[in-house]
Every structure is written in C-alpha cells, then in structure tokens.
FIPA-680078 format. One line per 4 residues: number of its first residue (from 1); for each residue x, y, z of C-alpha. Coordinates in Angstrom, 2 decimals. Layout:
! FIPA-680078
NUM> X,Y,Z  ...
***
This chain:
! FIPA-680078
1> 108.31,82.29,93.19  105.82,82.20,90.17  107.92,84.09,87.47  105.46,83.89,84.66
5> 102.83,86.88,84.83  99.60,85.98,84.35  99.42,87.90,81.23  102.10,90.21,78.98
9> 100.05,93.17,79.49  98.15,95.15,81.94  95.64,97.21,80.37  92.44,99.32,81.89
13> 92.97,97.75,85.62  93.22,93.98,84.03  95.50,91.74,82.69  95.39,91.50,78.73
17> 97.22,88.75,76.65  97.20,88.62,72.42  99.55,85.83,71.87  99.40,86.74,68.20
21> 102.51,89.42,69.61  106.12,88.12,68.85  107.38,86.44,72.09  109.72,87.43,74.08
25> 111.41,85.08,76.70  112.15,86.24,80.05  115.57,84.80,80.98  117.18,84.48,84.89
29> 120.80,86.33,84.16  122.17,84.29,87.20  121.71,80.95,85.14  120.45,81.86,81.58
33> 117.67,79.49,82.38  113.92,80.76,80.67  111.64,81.79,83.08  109.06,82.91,81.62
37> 107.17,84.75,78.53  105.01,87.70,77.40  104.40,88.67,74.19  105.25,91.73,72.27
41> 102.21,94.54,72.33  100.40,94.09,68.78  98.86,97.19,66.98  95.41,96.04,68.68
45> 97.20,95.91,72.11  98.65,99.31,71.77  95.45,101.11,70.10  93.56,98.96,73.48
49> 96.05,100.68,75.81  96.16,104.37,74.79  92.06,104.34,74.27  92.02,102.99,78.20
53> 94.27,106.12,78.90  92.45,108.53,77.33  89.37,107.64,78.78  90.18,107.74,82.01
57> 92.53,110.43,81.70  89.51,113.37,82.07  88.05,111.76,85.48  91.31,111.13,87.10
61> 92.25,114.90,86.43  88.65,116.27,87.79  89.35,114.15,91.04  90.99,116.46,93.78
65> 94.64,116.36,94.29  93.95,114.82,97.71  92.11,112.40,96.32  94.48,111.29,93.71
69> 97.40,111.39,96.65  95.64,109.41,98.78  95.74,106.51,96.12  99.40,107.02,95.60
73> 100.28,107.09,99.43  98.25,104.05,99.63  100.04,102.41,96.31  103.01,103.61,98.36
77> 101.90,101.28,101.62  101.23,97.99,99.59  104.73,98.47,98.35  106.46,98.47,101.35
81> 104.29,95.90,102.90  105.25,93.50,99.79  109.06,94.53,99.60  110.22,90.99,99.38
85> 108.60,89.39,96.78  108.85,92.62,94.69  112.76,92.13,95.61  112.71,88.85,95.03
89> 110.90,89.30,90.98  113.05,92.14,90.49  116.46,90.09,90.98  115.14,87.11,88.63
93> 113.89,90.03,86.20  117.47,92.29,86.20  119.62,89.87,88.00  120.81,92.19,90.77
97> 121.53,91.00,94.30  118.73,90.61,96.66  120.57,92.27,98.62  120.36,95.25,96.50
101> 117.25,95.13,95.26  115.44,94.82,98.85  116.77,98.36,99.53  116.86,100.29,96.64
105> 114.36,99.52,94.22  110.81,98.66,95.07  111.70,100.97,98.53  112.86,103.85,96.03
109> 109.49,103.18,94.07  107.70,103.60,97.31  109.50,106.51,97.95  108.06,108.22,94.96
113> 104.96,107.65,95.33  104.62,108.69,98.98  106.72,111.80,97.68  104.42,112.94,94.93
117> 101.35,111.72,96.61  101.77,114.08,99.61  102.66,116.88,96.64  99.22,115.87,94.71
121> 97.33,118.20,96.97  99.55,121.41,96.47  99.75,121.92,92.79  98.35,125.00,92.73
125> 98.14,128.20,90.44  98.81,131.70,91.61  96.78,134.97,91.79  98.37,138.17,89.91
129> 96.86,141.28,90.81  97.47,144.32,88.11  95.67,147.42,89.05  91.97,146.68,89.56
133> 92.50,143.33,86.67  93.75,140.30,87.97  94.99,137.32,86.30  95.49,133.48,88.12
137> 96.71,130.97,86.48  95.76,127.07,86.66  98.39,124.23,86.74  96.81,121.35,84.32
141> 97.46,117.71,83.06  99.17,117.38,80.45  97.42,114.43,79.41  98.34,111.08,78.14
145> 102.09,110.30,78.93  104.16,107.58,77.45  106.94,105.98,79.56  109.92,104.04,77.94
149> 111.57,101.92,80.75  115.34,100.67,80.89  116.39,97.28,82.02  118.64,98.19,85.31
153> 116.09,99.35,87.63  112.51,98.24,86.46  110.09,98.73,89.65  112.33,102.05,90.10
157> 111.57,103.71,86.68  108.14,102.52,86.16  107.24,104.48,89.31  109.56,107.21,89.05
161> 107.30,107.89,85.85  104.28,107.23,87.27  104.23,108.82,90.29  104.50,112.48,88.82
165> 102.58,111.79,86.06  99.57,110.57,88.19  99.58,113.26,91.00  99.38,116.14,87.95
169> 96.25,114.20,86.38  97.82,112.45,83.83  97.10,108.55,82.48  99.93,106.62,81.78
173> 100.98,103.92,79.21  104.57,102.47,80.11  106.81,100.16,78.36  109.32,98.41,80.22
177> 112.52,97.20,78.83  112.11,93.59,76.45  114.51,92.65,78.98  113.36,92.90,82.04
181> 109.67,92.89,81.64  107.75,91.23,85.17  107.94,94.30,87.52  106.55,97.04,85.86
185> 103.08,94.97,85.73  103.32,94.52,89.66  103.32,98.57,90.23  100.45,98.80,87.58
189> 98.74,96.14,89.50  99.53,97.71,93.43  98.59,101.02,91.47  94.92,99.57,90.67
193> 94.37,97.72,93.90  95.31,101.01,96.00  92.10,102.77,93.93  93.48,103.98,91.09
197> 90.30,103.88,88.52  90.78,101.05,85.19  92.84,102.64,82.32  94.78,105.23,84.61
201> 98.53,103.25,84.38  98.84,100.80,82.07  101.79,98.68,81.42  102.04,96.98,77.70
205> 105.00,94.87,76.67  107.31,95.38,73.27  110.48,95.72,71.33  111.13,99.13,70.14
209> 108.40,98.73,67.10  105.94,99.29,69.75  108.06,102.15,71.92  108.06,103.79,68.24
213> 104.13,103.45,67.38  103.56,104.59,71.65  105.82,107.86,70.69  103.77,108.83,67.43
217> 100.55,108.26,68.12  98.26,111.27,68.31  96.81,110.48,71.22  99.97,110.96,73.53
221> 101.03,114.22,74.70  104.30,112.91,76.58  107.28,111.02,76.79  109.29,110.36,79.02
225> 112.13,107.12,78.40  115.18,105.91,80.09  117.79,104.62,77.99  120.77,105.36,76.25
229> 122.04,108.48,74.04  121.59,106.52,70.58  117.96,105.69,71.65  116.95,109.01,73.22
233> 117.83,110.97,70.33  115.82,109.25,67.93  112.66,109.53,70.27  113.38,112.67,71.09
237> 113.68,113.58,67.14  110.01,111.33,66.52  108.14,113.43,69.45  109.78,116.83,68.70
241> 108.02,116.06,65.00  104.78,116.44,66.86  105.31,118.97,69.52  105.18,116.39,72.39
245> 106.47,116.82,75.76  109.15,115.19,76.41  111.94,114.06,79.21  115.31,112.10,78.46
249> 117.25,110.18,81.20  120.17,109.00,79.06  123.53,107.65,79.47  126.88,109.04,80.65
253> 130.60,108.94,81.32  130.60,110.33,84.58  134.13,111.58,86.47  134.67,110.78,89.71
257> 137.78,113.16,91.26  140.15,112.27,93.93  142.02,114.33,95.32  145.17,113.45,97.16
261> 143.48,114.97,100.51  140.45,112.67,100.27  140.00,109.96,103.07  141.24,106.72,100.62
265> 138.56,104.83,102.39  135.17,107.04,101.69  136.68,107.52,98.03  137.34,103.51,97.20
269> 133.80,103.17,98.39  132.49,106.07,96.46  134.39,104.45,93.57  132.77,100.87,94.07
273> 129.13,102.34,94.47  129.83,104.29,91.38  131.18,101.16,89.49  130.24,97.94,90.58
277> 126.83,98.16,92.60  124.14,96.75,90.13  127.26,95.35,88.48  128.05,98.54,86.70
281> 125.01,98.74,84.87  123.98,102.35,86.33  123.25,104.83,84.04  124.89,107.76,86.21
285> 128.36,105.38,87.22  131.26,107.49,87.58  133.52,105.31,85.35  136.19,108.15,84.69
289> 138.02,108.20,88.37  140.63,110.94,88.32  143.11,109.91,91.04  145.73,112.56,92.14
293> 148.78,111.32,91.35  150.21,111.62,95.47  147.78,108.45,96.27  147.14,106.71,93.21
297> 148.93,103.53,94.24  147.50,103.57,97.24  144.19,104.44,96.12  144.48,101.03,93.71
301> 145.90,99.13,96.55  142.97,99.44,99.05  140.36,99.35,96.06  141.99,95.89,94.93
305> 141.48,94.67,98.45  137.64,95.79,98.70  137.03,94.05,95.38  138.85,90.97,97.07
309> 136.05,90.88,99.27  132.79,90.97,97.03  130.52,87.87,97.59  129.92,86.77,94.09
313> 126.97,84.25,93.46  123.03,83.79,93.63  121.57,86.81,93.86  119.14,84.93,96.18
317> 121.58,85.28,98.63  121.45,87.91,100.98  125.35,86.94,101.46  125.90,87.82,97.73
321> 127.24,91.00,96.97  127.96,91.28,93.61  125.73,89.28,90.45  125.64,89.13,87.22
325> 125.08,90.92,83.92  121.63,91.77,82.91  122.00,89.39,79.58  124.53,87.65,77.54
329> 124.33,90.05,74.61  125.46,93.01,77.33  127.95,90.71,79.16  129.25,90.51,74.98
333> 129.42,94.28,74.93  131.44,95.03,78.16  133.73,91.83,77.41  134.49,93.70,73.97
337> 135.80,96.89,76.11  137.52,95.01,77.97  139.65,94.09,75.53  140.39,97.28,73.59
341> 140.99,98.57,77.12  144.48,95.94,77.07  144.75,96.52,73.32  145.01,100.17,73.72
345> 147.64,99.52,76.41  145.49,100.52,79.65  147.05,98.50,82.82  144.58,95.61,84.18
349> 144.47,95.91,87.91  142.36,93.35,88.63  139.32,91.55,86.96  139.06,90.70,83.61
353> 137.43,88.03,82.88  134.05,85.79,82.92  133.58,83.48,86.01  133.12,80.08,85.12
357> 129.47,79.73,85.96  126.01,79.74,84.94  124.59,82.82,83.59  126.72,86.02,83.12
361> 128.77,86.72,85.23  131.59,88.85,84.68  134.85,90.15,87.70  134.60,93.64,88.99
365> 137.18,94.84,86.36  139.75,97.91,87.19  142.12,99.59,84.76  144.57,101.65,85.70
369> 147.16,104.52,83.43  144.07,105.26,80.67  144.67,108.24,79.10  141.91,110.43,77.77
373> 141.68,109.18,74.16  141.52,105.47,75.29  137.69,103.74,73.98  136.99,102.71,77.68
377> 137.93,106.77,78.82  135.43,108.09,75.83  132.58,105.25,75.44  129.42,104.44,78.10
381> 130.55,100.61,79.20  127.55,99.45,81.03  129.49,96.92,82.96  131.25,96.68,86.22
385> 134.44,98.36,84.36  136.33,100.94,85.93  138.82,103.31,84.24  141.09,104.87,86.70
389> 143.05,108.15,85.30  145.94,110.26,86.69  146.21,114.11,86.88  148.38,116.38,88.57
393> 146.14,119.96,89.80  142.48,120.88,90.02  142.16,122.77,86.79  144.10,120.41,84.62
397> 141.65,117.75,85.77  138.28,119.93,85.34  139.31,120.75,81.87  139.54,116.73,81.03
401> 136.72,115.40,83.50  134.27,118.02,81.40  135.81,117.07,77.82  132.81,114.72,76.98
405> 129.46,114.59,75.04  128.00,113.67,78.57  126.58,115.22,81.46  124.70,112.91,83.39
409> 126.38,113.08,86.96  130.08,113.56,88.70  131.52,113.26,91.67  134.44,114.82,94.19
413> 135.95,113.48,96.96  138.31,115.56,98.81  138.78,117.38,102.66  138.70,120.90,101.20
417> 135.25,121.89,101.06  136.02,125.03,99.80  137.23,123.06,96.66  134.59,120.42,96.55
421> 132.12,123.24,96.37  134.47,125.07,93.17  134.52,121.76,91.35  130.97,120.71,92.05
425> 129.82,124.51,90.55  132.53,123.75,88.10  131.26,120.52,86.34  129.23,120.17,83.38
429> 126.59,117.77,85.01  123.25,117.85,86.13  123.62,115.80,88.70  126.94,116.33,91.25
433> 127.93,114.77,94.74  130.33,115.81,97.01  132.21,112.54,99.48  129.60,110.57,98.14
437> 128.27,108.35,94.85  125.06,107.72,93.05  122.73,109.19,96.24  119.41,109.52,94.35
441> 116.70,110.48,97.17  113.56,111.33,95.63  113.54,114.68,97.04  116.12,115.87,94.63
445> 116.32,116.19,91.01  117.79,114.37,88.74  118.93,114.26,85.60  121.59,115.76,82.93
449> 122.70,118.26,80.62  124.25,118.26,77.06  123.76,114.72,75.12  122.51,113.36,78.70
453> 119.50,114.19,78.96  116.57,116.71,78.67  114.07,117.53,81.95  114.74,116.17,85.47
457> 113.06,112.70,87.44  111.84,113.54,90.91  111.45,116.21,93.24  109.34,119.37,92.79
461> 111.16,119.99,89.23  109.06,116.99,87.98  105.98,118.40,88.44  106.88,120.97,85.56
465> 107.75,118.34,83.55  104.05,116.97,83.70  101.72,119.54,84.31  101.48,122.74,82.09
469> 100.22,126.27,83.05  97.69,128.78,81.74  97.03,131.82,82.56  93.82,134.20,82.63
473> 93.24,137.16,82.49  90.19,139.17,84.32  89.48,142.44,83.54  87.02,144.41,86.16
477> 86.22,147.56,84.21  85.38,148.29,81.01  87.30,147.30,77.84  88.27,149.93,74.92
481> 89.02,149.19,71.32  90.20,151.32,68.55  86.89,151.30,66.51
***
C-alpha cells in the first residue's frame, strides 16, 4: 500500500503541502521502519485552513439538513465500500491488528456518519405558545470547530468529530495526532468526494504548537480534542480564556468489578477487551479489575490461559491478535510501570516483558495483589497492563473503585441484576456497562465526568454540543412601556 499521502495537509477540498513545516516521520510500530512524512502545519498553513472554514462555513449552514445528510450518508457509503484499505492505512498508521481495525474503526467512522446524517434533517426548534405571544426558537451552527485527534483510533475520532459537527452546519479544521497522521486525510478526502463543498473539513498536520495557535485563534468557536488529562486541561484553560465551546474526551482509570457470582468466562473476556484489545491503548480500559476474593484464583487461572492464546505478530495478519505499541517512546512509558508495579511489590502473573522483535512489541502484562496506593492502581498506563485487585463486599469495593480523579467509564460483571443495576447507578462514571466492556455504539453517549472529561461524543447528546439555541419572542398585540 502507498503509505506516503500525497500531501501533509488537506485544505479547502485539496491537498496542500509547505515543506517549510518541521517534519514529522510517520513510523510502522510493527517494525519501527519510516514510512512516510508530512510536515508540521506552518502559521501560513493554519491561517490557509481556518480562512477555508470560515468561508464555507455560512453556505454549508444555509443548505437544508437533508441536504447536508445526504452528503454524510453518502461519505458514510464510500467508507464501507473502501473498508480494507482504510483498515489496512490505519494498522501501518496506529499499529493495531487488521483484524481489529477492519471492524472497529473505519466501520465505527461509518457508523457516525450514517448516524448523524439521518439526524441532519431533524434538528429542529420548538414553538412556545404564551397567551396570544408566541416564542420558537431556532437550533444554529455554532460555527467553526477545531478537532484535536489522539493516536489510538484515528479514522474513529476524526469522524466522530466530524460527523456532528457537519450535520449542525458547522466547518471543521482537525488535527490528528503527530503520531498517527495518514487517516484523518482519507475521511477529509471521502468527505469531499461524497459532495461536501471545498473548505467544509479540513485536516492540517502539527505538534501541539499548531493544536495551541488552532485553539486561540479568533476565528474558532469550538473545540473539541481527545487526549489525555494533562493535555485537556491546558486546552480547556486556553479556550475557556475566550469563551469557546468546548468538549474533552480524556483519560481514565476505569474499575472493572467481579463479583464472585459472575460467569468467569464473560468476565476474563470483559477483562481482555478492557485491557489488551488495541494493546491497552484505550482511553476508557478498565485497568482497575476488582476480583471478589471467592474466585480470584480462578479468575487469574482462566485469564492466564486466554492470554496463552493471543496470536502475536504482523498486524497484516488477519491470524494476529494482539500487535504492538503505538511508538517506542509509549512502549518506554508502560515498560517504566511495569517496573514500579514489581518494585512496589505487586505479583506478576504473567507478561512482563518486550518480545524480541521488530518494532514494539510488548506481552499482555497481568498483576495480581495491588493494593490501592500502588502507581499502576492510581496512574493511566496506556499499555496492555492489567492491575487485578481483591475486595471482600459490594460497598467496600464501590468506595475504592470511585476513589480516583477519573471518571471516564466502569464496568460490572455479576448474575444479580438487581446489583449490577445498584453499582452501575452507583459509580462515578459517565460511561458504565453491565456483563460487558468498552461497547461504544454510536447511538449512545459517551464520555466522562470529574477530571475525565467535559460534554459527550455521539448520539443525540452531541448535537448540543455543536449547535446552540435562540429563542424569539413574538408579541401579537400591542406593547406598553412605562413612559
């Protein structure tokens, strides 16, 4: 597959290159091989970008929602119909299994834009009648939105911002991760073949001098990033200065509870899905697994044996299960937790340790006996690391699942239903499941609470998150003053 894009940025429905822009080399994570390059977005670049998105910004928004669906259904079409070679880019750009990546990332991007597409047509105001006056109100753009991408699901995020943004009448300027910088110019080239007019998404490349110039200019009235806590604060902090809009999809430290009534099978899954799949490096993982102490051993046993069985290699192979790292500096970072995790005296179950291979590759690692105060217990890993914990009853382990600055996601397995639904209103999360891990359908919200995470992604809640309302008021008789 040709790797190298024909230019770093994709600007008013054409690619755009200024090679005076520090470069930035794409690298393969399965080998560490260079396989291509873009340049970082200079000052020129950026200014080029947000003018395109402002000027298109008024005519998309006076085209019906109908209209503007029909381009995002159709976006939605060319997708599907090129899900492999999106797949395909989108393991050599992140690294992730093709067999991942051909079902849950250019198909979830799909999904939003069919999703908010068929909603384009019913954002609607309402009619409030007060004695013979009346007032409606009229849901309306918000106008120029900024998107800050993260590196674990590319395709997935760059539409997951788009999507909404486009169906309420916005224009769009993303910025996809320096790491993983190839797929986000695919959607914003699908987006302009399926009819969307020049300058309405527009993709520009960058370190985070250029995500910090995007989120202060004037000209934008929204962002919206992915990334983690550290990060989202301080663009939260730079667009709060200037009243912008904004939505945060941060990190988190998710619990995972198992109770000693769960079936060991569902919850060992639920437990690799919320661990290892896109080798840990999932935003919403539940890394804290509370195990009642009745099945711990067993729980460990069976989980040890489903690890045993991951198909570790080139992501090109739909045989492989399991790949590597994004890059070598994260690989660095999880390695590091892995060894305060022994240091501090946590028991390694299995894993451990780098494969000796080409690229970054690092064993699904499990610890188990981590106490609460333990680093790997208390810090986001972003790595196929999984703390296991022990507790004895249900409120013993609410009071330590919720005992974090987090509140991305948890999860509960257990037979009681009556309980699962008592923990699941119980946890401080804004995203919960119940027998099952890291289920993100597009018809659902999603997103967190406390240092997690402002606003929600997908479902109908988006649509508040990029569309404002006004009200007016209509009076039908005459109006008296005082004087």
């Amino acid at each position: 597959m040709q790797t190298q894009p024909a230019a770093s940025h994709f600007i008013g429905g054409e690619y755009v290159e200024d090679t005076a822009g520090t470069p930035i080399d794409v690298i393969y994570p399965a080998t560490g091989e260079v396989i291509g390059r873009v340049h970082s977005a200079t000052p020129a670049i950026v200014d080029r970008a947000l003018e395109a998105a402002r000027g298109a910004q008024a005519a998309w928004a006076a085209m019906t929602g109908t209209e503007r669906g029909r381009i995002l259904r159709r976006a939605a079409d060319i997708m599907r119909e090129r899900n492999h070679e999106l797949s395909v880019l989108e393991t050599y750009d992140t690294g992730k299994p093709y067999q991942e990546t051909s079902v849950a990332d250019a198909t979830s991007g799909a999904d939003a834009l069919e999703y908010f597409g068929g909603m384009a047509a019913t954002l609607t105001g309402e009619h409030i009648q007060l004695g013979e006056d009346w007032v409606y109100t009229r849901r309306e753009p918000l106008g120029v939105c900024v998107g800050i991408g993260a590196w674990n699901y590319p395709t997935q995020i760059a539409s997951w911002k788009g999507a909404p943004a486009l169906a309420c009448g916005n224009t769009m300027v993303f910025k996809p991760s320096e790491t993983t910088p190839l797929c986000a110019l695919k959607v914003a080239e699908i987006l302009h073949e399926a009819g969307a007019p020049a300058g309405v998404y527009n993709v520009v490349q960058g370190l985070g001098d250029v995500g910090a110039a995007l989120v202060t200019d004037a000209r934008v009235d929204k962002v919206s990033l992915t990334g983690s806590v550290p990060t989202g604060r301080k663009v939260y902090a730079a667009a709060a200065a200037e009243m912008k809009h904004v939505t945060m999809e941060l990190g988190g430290k998710s619990p995972m509870i198992v109770f000693d009534d769960a079936d060991i099978e569902n919850a060992v899954s639920g437990a690799i899905l919320g661990n290892f799949y896109s080798s840990g490096q999932v935003c919403s993982n539940g890394t804290r697994v509370f195990v009642q102490k009745g099945i711990k051993e067993a729980f460990l046993a069976r989980l040890s044996e489903r690890l045993g069985q991951a198909v570790i290699g080139d992501p090109q192979d739909p045989a492989t299960s399991f790949g590597p790292m994004v890059s070598e500096r994260q690989m660095e970072i999880v390695q590091g937790y892995i060894a305060k995790g022994q240091d501090e005296g946590a028991r390694l179950v299995c894993g451990g340790n780098r494969l000796q291979r080409d690229g970054f590759f690092l064993e699904p690692t499990v610890f188990a006996d981590v106490t609460d105060g333990m680093t790997i217990a208390r810090e986001e890993i972003f790595g196929p690391v999984m703390a296991v914990l022990d507790f004895e009853d249900e409120g013993d382990v609410m009071a330590r699942a919720n005992d974090t600055e987090f509140g991305l996601a948890a999860g509960v397995f257990t037979r009681d239903l009556a309980r699962a639904h008592r923990v699941a209103a119980g946890f401080e999360a804004g995203t919960c499941y119940i027998n099952t891990y890291n289920d993100a359908p597009v018809e659902a919200p999603f997103g967190g609470v406390k240092a997690s995470g402002v606003g929600r992604e997908n479902s109908k809640a988006a649509i508040e998150h990029y569309s404002q309302v006004k009200s007016v008021y209509v009076r039908m008789g005459d109006l008296e003053a005082p004087f």
